[in-house]
TIRO-2110 file (N, C-alpha, C; in Angstrom, 1 decimal):
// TIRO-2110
24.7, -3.2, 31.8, N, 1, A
25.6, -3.3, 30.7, CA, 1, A
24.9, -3.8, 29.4, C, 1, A
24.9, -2.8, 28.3, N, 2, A
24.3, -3.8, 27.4, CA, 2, A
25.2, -4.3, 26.1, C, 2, A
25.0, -5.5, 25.9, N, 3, A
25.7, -5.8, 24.7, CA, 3, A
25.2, -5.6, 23.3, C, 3, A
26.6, -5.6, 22.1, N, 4, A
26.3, -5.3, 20.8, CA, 4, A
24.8, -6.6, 20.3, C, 4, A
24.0, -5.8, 19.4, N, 5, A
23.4, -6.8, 18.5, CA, 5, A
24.0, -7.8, 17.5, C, 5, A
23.2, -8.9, 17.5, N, 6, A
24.2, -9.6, 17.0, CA, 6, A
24.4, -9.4, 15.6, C, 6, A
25.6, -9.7, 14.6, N, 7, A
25.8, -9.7, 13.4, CA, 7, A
24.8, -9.4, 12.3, C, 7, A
24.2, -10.6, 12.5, N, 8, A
23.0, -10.5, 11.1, CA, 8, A
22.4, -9.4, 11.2, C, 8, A
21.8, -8.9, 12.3, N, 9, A
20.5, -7.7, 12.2, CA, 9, A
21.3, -6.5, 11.7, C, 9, A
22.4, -6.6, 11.3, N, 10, A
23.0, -4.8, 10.4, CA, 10, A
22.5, -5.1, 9.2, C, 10, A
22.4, -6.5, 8.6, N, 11, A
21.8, -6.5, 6.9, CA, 11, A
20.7, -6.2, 7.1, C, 11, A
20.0, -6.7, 8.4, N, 12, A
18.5, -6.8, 7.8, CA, 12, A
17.9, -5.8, 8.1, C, 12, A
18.4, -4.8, 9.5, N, 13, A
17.8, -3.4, 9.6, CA, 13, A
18.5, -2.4, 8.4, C, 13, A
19.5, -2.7, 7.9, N, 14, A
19.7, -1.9, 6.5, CA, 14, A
18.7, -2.6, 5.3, C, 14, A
18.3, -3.7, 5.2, N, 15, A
17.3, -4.1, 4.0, CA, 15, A
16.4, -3.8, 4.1, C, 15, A
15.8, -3.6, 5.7, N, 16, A
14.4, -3.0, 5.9, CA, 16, A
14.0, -1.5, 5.5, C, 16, A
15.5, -0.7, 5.8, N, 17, A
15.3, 0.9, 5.7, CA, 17, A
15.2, 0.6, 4.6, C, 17, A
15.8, 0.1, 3.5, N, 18, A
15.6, 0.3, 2.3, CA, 18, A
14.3, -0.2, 1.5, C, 18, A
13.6, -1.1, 2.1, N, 19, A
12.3, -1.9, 2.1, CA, 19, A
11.4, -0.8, 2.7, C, 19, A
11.4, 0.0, 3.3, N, 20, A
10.2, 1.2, 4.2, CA, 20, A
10.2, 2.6, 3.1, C, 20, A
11.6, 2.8, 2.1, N, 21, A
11.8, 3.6, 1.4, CA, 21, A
11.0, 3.0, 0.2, C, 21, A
11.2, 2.2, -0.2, N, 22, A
10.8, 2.1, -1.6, CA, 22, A
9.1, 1.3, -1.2, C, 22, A
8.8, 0.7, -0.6, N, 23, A
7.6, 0.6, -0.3, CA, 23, A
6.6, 1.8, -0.3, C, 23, A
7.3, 3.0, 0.4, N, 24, A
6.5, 4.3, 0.8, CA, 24, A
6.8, 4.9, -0.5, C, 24, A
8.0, 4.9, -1.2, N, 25, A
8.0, 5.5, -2.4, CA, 25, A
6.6, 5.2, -3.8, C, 25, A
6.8, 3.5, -3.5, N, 26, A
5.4, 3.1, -4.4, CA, 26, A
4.0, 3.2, -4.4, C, 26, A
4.0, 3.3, -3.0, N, 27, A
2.9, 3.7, -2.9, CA, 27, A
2.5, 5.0, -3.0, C, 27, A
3.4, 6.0, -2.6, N, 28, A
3.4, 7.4, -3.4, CA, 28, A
3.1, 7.2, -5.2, C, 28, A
4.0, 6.7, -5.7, N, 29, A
3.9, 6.7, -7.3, CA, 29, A
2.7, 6.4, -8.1, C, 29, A
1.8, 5.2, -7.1, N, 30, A
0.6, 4.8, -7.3, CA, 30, A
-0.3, 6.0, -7.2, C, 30, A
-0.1, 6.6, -5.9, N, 31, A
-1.5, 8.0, -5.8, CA, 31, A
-1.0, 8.8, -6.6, C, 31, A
0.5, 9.1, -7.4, N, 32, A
0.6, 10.2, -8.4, CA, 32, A
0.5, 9.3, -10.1, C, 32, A
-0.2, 8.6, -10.5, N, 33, A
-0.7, 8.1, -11.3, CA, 33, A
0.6, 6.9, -12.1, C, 33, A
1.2, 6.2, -11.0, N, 34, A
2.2, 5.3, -12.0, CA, 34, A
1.7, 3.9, -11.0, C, 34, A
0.4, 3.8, -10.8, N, 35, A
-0.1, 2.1, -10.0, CA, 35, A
1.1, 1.0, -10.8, C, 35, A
1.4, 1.0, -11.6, N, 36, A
1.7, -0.3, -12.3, CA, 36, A
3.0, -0.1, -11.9, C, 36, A
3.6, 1.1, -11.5, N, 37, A
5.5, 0.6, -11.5, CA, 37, A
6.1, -0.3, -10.4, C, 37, A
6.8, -0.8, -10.2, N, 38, A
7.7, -1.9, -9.5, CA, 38, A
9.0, -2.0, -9.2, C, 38, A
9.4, -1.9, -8.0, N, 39, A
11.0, -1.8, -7.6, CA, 39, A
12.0, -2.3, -8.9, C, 39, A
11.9, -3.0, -9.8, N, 40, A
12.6, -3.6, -11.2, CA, 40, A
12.4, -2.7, -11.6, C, 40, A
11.2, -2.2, -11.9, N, 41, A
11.2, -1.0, -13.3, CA, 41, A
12.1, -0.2, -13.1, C, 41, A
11.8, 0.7, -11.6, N, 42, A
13.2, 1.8, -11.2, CA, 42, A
14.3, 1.8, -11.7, C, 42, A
14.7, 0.6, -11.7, N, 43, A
16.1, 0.1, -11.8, CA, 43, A
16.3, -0.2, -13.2, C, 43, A
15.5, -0.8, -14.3, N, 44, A
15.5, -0.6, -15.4, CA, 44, A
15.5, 0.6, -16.2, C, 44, A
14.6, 1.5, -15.5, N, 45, A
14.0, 2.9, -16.1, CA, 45, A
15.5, 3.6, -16.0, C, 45, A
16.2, 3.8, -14.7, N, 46, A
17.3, 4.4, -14.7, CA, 46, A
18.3, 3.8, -15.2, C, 46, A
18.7, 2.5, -15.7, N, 47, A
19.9, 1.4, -16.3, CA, 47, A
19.1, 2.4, -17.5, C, 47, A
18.3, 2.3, -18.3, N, 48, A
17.9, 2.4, -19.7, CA, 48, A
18.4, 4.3, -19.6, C, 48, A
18.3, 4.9, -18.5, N, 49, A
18.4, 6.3, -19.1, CA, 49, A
19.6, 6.8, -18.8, C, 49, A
20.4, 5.2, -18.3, N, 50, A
22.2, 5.9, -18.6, CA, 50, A
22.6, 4.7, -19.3, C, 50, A
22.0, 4.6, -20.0, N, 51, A
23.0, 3.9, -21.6, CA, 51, A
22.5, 2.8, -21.9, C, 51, A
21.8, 1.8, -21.1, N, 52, A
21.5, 0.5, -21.1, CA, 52, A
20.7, 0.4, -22.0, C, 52, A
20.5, 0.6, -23.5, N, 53, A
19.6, 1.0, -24.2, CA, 53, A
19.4, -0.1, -25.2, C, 53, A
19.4, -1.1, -25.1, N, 54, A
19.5, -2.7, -25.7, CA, 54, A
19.0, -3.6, -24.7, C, 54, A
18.8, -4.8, -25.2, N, 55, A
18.5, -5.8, -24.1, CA, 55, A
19.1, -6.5, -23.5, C, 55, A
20.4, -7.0, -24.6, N, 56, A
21.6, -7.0, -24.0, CA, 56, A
22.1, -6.2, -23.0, C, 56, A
22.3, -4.8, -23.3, N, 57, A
23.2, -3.2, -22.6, CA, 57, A
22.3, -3.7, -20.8, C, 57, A
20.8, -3.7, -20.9, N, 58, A
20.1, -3.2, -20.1, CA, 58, A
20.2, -4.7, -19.1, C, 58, A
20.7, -6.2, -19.7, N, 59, A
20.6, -7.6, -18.6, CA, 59, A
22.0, -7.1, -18.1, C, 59, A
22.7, -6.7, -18.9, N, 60, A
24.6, -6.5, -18.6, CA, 60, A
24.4, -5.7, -17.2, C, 60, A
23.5, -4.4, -17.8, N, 61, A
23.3, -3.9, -16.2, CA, 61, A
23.1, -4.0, -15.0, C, 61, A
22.2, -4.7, -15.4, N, 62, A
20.9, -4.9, -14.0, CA, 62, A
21.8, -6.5, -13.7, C, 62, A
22.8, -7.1, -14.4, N, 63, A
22.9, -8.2, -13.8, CA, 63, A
21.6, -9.7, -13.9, C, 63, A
21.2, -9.5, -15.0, N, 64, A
19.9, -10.3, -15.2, CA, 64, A
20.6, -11.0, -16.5, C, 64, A
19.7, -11.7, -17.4, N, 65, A
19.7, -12.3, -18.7, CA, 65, A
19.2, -11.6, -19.7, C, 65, A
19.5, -11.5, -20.7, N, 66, A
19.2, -10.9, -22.0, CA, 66, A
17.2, -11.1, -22.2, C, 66, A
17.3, -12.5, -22.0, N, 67, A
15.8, -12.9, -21.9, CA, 67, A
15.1, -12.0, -20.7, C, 67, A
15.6, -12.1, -19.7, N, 68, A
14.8, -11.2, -18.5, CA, 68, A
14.5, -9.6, -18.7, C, 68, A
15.7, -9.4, -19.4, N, 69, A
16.2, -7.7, -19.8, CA, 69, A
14.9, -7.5, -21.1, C, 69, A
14.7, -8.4, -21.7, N, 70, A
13.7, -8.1, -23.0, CA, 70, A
12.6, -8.7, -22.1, C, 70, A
11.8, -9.1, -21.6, N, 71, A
10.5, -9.2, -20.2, CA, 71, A
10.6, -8.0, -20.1, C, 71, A
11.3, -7.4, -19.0, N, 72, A
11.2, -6.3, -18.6, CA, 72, A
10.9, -4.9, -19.8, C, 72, A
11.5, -4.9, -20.3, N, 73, A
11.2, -3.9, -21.8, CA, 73, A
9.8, -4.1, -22.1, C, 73, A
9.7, -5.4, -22.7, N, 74, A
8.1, -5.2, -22.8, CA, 74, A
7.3, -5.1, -22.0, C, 74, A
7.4, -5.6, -20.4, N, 75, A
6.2, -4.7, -20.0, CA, 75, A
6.6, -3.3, -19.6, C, 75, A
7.4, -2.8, -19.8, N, 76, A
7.7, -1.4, -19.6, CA, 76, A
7.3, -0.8, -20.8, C, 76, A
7.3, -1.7, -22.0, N, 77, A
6.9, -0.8, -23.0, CA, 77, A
5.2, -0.7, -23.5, C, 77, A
4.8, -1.9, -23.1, N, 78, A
3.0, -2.2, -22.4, CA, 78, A
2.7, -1.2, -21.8, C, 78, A
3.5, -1.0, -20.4, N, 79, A
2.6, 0.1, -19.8, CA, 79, A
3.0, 1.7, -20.1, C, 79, A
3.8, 1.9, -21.0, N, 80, A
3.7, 2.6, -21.8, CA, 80, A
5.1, 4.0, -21.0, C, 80, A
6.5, 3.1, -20.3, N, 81, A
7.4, 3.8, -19.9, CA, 81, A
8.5, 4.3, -20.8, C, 81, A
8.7, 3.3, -21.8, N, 82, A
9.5, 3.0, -22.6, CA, 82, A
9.1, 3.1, -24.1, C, 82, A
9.8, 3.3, -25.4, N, 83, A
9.2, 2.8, -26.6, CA, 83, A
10.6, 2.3, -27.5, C, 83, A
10.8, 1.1, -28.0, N, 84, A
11.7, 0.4, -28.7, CA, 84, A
11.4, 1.0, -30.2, C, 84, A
12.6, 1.5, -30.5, N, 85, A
12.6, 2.0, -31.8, CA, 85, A
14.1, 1.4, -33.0, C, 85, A
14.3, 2.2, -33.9, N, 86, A
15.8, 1.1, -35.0, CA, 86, A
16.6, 2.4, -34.9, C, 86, A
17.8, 1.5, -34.2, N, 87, A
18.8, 2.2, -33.8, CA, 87, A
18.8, 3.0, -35.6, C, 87, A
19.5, 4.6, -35.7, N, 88, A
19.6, 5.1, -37.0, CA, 88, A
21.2, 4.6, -37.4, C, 88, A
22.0, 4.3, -36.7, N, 89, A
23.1, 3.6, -37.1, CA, 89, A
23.5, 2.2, -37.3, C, 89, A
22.4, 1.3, -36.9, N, 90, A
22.2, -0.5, -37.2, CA, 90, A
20.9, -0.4, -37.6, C, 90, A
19.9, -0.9, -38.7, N, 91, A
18.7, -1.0, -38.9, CA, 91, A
18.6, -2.1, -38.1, C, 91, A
19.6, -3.0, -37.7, N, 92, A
19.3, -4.7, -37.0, CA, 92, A
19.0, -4.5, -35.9, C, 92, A
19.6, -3.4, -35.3, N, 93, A
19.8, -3.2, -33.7, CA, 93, A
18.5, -2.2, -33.1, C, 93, A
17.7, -3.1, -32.1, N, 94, A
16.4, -1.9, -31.6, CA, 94, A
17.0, -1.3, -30.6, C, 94, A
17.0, -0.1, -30.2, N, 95, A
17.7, 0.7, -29.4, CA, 95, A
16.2, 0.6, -28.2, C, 95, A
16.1, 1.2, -26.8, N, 96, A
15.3, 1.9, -26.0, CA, 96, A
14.8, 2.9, -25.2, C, 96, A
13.9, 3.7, -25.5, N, 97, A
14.2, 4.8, -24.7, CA, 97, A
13.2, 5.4, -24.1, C, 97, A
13.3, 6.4, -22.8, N, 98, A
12.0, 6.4, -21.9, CA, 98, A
11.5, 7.1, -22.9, C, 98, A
9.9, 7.1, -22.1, N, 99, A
8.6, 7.6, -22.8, CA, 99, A
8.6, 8.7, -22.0, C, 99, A
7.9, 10.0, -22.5, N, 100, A
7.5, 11.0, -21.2, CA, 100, A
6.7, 10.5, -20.3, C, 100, A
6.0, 9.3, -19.9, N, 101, A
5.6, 8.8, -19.0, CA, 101, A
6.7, 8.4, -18.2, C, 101, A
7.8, 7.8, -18.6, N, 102, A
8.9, 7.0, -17.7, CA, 102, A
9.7, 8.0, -17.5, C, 102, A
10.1, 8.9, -18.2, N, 103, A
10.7, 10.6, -17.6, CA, 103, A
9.7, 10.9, -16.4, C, 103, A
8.5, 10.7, -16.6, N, 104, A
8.0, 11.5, -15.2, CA, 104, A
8.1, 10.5, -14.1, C, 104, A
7.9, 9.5, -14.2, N, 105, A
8.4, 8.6, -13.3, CA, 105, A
9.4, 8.6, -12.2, C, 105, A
10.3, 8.6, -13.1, N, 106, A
11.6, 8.8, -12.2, CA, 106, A
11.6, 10.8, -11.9, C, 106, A
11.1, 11.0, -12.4, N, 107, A
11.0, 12.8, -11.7, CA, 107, A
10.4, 13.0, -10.4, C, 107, A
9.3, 12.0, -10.7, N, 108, A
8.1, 11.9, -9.2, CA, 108, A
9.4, 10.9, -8.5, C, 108, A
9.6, 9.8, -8.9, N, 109, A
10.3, 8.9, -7.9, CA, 109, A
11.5, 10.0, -7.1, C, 109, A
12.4, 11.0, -7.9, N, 110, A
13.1, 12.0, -7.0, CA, 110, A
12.8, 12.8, -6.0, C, 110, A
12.0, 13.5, -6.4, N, 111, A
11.1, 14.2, -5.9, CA, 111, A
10.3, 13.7, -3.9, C, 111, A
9.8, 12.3, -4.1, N, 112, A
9.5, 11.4, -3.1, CA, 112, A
10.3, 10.9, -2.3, C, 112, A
11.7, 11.0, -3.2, N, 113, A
12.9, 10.2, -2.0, CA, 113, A
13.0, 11.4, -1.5, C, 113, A
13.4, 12.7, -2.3, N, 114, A
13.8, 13.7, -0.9, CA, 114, A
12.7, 13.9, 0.5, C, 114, A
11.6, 14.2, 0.3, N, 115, A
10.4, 13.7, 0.6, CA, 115, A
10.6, 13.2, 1.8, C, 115, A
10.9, 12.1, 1.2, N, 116, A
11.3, 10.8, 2.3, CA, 116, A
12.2, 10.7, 3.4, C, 116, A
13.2, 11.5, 2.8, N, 117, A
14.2, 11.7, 3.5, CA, 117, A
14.3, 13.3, 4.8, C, 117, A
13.7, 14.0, 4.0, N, 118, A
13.0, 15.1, 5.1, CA, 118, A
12.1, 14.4, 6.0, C, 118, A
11.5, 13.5, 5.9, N, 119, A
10.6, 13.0, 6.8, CA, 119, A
11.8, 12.1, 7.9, C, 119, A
12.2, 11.2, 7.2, N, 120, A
13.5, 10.4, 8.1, CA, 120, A
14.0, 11.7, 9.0, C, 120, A
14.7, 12.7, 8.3, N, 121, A
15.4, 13.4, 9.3, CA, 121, A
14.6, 14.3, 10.3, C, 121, A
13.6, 14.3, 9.9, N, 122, A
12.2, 14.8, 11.0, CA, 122, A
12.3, 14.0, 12.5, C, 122, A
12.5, 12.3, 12.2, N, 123, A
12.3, 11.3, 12.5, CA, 123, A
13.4, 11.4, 13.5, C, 123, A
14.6, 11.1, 13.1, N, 124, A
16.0, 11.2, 13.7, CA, 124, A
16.7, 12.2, 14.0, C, 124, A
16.5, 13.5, 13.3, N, 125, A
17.0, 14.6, 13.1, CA, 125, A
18.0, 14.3, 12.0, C, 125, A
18.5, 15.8, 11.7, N, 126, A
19.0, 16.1, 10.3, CA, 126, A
20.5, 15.7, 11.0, C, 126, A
21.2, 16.1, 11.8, N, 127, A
22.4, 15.6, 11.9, CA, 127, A
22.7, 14.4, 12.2, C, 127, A
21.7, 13.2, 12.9, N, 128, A
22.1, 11.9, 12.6, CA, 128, A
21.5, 11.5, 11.4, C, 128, A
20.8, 11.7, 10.5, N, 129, A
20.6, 11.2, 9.3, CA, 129, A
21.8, 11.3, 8.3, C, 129, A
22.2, 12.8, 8.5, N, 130, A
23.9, 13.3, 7.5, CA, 130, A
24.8, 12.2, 8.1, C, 130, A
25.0, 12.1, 9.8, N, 131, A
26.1, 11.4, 9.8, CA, 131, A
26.1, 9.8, 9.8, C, 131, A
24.7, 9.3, 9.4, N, 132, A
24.4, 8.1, 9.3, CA, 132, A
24.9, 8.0, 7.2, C, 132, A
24.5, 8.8, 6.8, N, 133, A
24.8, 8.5, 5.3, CA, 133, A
26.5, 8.7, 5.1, C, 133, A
26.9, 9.8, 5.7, N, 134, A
28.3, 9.7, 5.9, CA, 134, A
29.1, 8.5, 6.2, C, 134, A
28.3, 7.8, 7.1, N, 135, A
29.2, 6.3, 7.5, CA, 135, A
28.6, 5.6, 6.6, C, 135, A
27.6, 5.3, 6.1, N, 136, A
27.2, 4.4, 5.2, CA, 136, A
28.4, 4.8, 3.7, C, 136, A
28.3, 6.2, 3.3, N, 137, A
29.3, 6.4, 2.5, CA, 137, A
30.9, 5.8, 2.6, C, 137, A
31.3, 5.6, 4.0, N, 138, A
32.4, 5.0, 3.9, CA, 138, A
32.8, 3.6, 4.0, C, 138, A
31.4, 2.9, 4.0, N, 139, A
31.8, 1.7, 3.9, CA, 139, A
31.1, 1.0, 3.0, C, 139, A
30.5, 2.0, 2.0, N, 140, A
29.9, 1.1, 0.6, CA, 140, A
30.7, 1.6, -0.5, C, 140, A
30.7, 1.0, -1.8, N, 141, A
31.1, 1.8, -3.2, CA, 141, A
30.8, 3.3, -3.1, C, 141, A
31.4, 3.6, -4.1, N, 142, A
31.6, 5.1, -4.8, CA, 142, A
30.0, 5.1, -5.3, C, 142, A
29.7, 4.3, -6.5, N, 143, A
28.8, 4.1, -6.8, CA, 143, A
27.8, 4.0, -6.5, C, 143, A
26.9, 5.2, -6.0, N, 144, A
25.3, 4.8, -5.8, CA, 144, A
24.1, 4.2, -6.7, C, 144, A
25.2, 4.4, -8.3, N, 145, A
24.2, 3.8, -9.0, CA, 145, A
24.4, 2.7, -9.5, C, 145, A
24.4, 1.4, -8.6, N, 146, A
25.2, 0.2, -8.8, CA, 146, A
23.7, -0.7, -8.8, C, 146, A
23.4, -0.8, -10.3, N, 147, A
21.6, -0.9, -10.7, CA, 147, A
22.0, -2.7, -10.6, C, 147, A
22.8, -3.7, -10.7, N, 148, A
23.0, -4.8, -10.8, CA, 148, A
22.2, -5.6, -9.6, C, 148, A
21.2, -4.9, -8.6, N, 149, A
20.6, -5.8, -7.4, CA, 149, A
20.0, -6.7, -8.0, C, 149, A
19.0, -6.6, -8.8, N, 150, A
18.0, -7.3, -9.4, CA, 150, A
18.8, -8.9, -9.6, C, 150, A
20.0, -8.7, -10.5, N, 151, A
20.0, -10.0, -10.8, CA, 151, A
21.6, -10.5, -9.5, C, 151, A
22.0, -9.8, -8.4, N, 152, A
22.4, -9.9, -7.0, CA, 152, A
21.9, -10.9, -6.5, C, 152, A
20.4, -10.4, -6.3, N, 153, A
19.6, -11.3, -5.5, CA, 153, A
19.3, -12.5, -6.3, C, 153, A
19.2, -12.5, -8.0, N, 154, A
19.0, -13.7, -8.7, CA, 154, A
19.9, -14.6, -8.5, C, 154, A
21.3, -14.3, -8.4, N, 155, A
22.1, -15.3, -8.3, CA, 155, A
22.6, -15.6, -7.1, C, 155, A
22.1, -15.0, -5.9, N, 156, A
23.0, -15.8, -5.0, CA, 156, A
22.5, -17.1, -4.6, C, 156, A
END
């Protein structure tokens, strides 16, 4: 007879799948010419290219600090993902927006999760993969794009 695992190990085999995904995803991004990107950037790169386009817009997002949200910009805009320009309707206000480097970024990063995910279902097969996302769909948000981890993990 065997018994259930106990409680904790559902977070942490769910933090690991998601730790084997983006680990394997980086290291992919690295041999397609983006060495410098970082699980933050993702999450920045995509907050910035649905609206987060401030420093303010982009800590509100990610759930960080205005101070953290402008760190992140500039080295995103260092390595050359992003470029800060004057909003044409506030000369006070610097707006942000990807670079064609940070467009391909997240194009390669797409591209790699499906990738990834053909390999998973290789792994498990395609019908417990579907009906494993199916259940995960009904007991998370609507929201897949719920970019606020970064500063999740900062504050608990």
């Amino acid at each position: 007879m065997s018994s259930d695992p106990p409680g904790f190990e559902l977070p942490l085999r769910l933090f690991l799948g998601f730790r084997v995904l983006i680990d394997e995803l980086h290291a992919e991004l690295a041999r397609q010419g983006h060495p410098d990107m970082r699980p933050m950037h993702g999450f920045a790169l995509q907050a910035i290219m649905r609206g987060g386009d401030t420093a303010v817009e982009l800590g509100r997002t990610l759930g960080v600090s205005k101070q953290a949200a402008g760190k992140t910009i500039e080295t995103l805009e260092r390595l050359g993902y992003v470029e800060r320009t004057v909003d044409p309707r506030d000369t006070r206000r610097k707006i942000v927006r990807l670079t064609a480097r940070g467009a391909d970024s997240l194009e390669r990063s797409a591209r790699i999760f499906d990738d990834l995910r053909r390999r998973w279902a290789g792994e498990i097969g395609e019908e417990r993969l579907r009906a494993l996302e199916a259940d995960l769909c009904k007991v998370t948000p609507v929201d897949v794009f719920r970019l606020d981890v970064p500063g999740w993990f900062g504050g608990q």
